[in-house]
C-alpha positions as CSV (number, residue, x, y, z in Angstrom):
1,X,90.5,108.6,89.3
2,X,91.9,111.6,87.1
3,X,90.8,115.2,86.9
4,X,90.2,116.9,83.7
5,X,90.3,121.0,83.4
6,X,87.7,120.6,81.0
7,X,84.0,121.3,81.0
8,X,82.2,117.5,81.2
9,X,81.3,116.9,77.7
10,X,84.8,117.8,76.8
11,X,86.2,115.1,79.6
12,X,83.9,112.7,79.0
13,X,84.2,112.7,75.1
14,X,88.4,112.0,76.6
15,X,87.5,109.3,78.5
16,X,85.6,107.7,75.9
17,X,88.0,108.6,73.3
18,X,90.9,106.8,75.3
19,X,89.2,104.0,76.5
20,X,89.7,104.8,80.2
21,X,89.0,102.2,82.9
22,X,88.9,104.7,85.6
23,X,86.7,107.6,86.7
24,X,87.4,111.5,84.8
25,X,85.8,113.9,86.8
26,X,85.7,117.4,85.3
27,X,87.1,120.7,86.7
28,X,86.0,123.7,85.0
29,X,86.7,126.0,87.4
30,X,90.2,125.0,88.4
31,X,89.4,124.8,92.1
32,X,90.7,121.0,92.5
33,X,93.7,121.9,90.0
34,X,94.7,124.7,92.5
35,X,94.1,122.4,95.4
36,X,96.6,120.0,94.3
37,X,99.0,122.4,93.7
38,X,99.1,121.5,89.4
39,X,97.5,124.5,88.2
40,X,99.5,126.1,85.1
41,X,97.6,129.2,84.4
42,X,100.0,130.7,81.7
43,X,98.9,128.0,79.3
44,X,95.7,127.8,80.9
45,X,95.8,124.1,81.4
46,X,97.4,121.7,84.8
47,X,100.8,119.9,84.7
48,X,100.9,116.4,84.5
49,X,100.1,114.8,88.0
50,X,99.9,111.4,89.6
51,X,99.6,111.3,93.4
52,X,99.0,108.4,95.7
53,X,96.4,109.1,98.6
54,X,97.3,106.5,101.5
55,X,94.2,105.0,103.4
56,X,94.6,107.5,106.1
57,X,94.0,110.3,103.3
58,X,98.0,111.5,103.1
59,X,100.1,112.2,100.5
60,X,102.0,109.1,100.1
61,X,104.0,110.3,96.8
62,X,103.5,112.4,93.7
63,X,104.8,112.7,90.8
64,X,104.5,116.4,88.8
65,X,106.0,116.7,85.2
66,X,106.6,120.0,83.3
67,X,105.4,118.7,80.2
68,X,103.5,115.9,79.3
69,X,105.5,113.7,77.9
70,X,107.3,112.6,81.2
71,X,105.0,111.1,83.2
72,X,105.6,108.2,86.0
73,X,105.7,104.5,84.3
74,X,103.1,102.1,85.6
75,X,105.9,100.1,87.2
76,X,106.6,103.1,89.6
77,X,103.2,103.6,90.9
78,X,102.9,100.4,91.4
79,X,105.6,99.8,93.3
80,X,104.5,102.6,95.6
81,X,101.2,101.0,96.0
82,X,102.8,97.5,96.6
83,X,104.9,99.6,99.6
84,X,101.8,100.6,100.5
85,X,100.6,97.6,100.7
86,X,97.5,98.5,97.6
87,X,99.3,97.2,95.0
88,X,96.4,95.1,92.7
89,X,96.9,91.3,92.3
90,X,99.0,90.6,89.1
């Protein structure tokens, strides 16, 4: 699941637009983006973020970048989720 900033037309038009597999939900009022703590309100936008929720509903790791660029590889979060013991079948 990601979060968009954007209204819903504006996320899904994203998800569409980049073929996502996965579920966009759209934030327009920011309130999940200052929940989780990626909120950038000087550019008016959220930080890169990738967080894994273990089953009992912690924070099991997260990753936030300063720009968006520098994000997590798939390898890593999958190797958290194989710790985890959630890593998908290959």
């Amino acid at each position: 699941m990601a979060i968009s900033g954007e209204d819903i037309e504006t996320a899904t038009g994203l998800r569409d637009k980049l073929g996502l597999g996965f579920t966009l939900l759209a934030d327009p009022e920011r309130t999940a983006l200052r929940a989780w703590g990626v909120e950038d309100p000087v550019n008016v936008t959220a930080w890169p973020a990738t967080y894994v929720v273990a089953r009992d509903g912690t924070i099991a790791w997260r990753s936030i970048s300063a720009t968006y660029p520098q994000r997590p590889r798939p390898e890593e979060i999958l190797a958290v989720l194989d710790s985890l013991g959630a890593a998908p079948p290959p």
